[in-house]
TORGU-789276 format. One record per residue (C-alpha): x, z, y. Coordinates in steps of 0.001 Angstrom, whole numbers, plus 500000, padded with zeros to 6 digits. Layout:
residues N
XZY...
//
This chain:
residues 270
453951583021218473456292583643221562456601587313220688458785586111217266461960584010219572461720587438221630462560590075218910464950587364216781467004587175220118466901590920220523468349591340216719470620588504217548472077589951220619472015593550219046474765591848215926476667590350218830476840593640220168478248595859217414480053593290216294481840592522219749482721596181220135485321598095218306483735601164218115480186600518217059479016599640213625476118599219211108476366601697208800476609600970204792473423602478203328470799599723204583469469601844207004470036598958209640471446602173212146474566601594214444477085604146214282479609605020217400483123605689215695484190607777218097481790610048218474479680609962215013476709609635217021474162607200215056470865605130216472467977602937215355468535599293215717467337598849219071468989596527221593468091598984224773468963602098223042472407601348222183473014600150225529472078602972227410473662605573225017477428602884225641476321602664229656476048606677229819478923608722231568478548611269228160479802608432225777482445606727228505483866610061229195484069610613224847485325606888224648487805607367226925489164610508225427489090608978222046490798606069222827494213607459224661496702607610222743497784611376222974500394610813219911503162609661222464503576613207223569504172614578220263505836617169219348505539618275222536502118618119222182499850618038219508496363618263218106495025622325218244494656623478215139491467625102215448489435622914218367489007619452217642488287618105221054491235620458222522495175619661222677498104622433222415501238622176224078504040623823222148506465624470225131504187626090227538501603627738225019499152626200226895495626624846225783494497621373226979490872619295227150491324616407225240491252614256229174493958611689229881493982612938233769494154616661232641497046615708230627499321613558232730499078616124235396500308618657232501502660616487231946504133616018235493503754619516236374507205621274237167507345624388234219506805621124231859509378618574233291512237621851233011511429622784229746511589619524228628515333619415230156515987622533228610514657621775225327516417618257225232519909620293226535519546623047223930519128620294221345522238617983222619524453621536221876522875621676218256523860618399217663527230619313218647527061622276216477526307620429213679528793617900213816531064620251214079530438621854210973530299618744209180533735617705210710535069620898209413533846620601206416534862616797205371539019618755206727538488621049204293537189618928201077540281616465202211542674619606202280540518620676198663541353617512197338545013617003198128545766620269197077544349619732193603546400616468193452549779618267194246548768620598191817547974618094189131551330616292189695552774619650189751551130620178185873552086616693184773555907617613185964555603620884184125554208619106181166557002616793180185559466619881179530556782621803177698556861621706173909555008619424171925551056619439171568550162622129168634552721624680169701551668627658171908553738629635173589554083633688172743553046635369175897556444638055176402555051641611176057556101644701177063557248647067173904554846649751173144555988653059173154556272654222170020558652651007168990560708651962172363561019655176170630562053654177167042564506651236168345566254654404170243566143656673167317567850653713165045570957653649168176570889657450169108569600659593165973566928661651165215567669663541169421566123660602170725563480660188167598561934663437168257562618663177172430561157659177172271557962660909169789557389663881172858557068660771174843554431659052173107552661662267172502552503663041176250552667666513177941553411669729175677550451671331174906550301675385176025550585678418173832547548679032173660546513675907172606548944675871169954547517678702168235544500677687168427543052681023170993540429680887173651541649681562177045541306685187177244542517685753173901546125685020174610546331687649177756544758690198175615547229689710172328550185689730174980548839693029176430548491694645172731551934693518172156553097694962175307551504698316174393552480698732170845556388697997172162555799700829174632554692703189172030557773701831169719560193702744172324558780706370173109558809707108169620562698705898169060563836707913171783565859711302171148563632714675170568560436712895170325559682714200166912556747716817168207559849719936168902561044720502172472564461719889173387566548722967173072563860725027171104565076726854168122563162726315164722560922728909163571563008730639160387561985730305157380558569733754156496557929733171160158554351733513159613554453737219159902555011738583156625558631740293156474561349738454153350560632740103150138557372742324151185554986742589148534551676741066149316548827742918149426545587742371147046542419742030148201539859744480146915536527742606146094533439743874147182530911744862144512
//
């Protein structure tokens, strides 16, 4: 009968606990275990087993880790992507233990403190850049915007001596050529007709093209020409008839037979 007090003071002082301490809990499937947030770690319901597992240096060590608050050096430095118990440290590319001394003395180190200053110094002269630009660009849109105001008043001026809605007005063109041409064959005459219809019909076209010949035809028709005026000319010119100049003409029964010689028969053969 004394044993029963014993173990409902032990269950008693095992709720008061869990449920005194942040980071311990029953878990939810009736099991009657006691979970450790922080590290996942589970254990049966036993009074002297969950204090020595929250009295060992393994879970104080974890408890303290989990329970900084690392987020205040963000974006500095941030959870590693890859190692869950491990930090990363974006300005020195530097790997750190998830350990609140390990950390502060990262933190106070010397290459962190100056590339803090530079970082903060290189992002002071963006800032500046940028408002800049965005002083710049609110000039301009005010320039934009009075300019298209002068210009509207400009088009509402403009628009009080225009004609009446409905009516467009003819766009002045420059005469075509061929009405250039007939306007000065109507002052000048039919001269400046056929000069004003060379004009419209652009450069003169070549010989050759005018007949209608290939390109080699022409040179050879123009030598032919040249040739048959040569021979024209030789056969104009005084004694060219075939007879040498100053030779006398064969008289007439120059082929050897004497004038009035009877001509001799010729005997057949039998």
């Amino acid at each position: 009968m004394a044993s029963k007090p014993v173990v409902e003071d032990e269950e008693e002082a095992l709720h008061a606990l869990v449920n005194g301490d942040v980071d311990l809990e029953f878990k939810d499937d009736n099991s009657g275990k006691v979970r450790v947030k922080s590290t996942g770690h589970e254990m049966p319901p036993r009074l002297h087993l969950v204090k020595e597992y929250i009295k060992g240096p393994k879970y104080q060590k974890a408890r303290e880790m989990y329970s900084f608050d690392f987020s205040q050096y963000k974006p500095n430095i941030v959870p590693h992507e890859h190692q869950a118990k491990f930090l990363y440290c974006n300005l020195t590319r530097t790997t750190l233990p998830m350990d609140p001394k390990k950390v502060l003395a990262h933190v106070k180190g010397k290459r962190y403190i100056e590339m803090v200053k530079a970082r903060e110094e290189g992002e002071v002269v963006r800032e500046a850049k940028e408002q800049k630009k965005k002083d710049l660009r609110t000039k301009l849109w005010a320039q934009a915007k009075a300019k298209a105001k002068a210009k509207a008043e400009a088009g509402g001026a403009a628009k009080e001596g225009a004609p009446k809605e409905g009516a467009v007005a003819k766009k002045k063109t420059k005469p075509s050529k061929r009405k250039r041409a007939a306007s000065a064959g109507a002052a000048t005459g039919g001269d400046a007709v056929a000069n004003a219809a060379s004009e419209t019909k652009g450069k003169k076209k070549p010989e050759r093209a005018v007949q209608k010949l290939r390109k080699n035809q022409l040179g050879k028709m123009a030598k032919k020409a040249a040739d048959s005026a040569k021979v024209d000319a030789s056969e104009k010119a005084p004694g060219s008839d075939g007879a040498a100049a100053g030779k006398p003409e064969k008289a007439p029964g120059s082929d050897g037979a004497a004038a009035g010689a009877p001509k001799k028969k010729k005997l057949r053969k039998a």
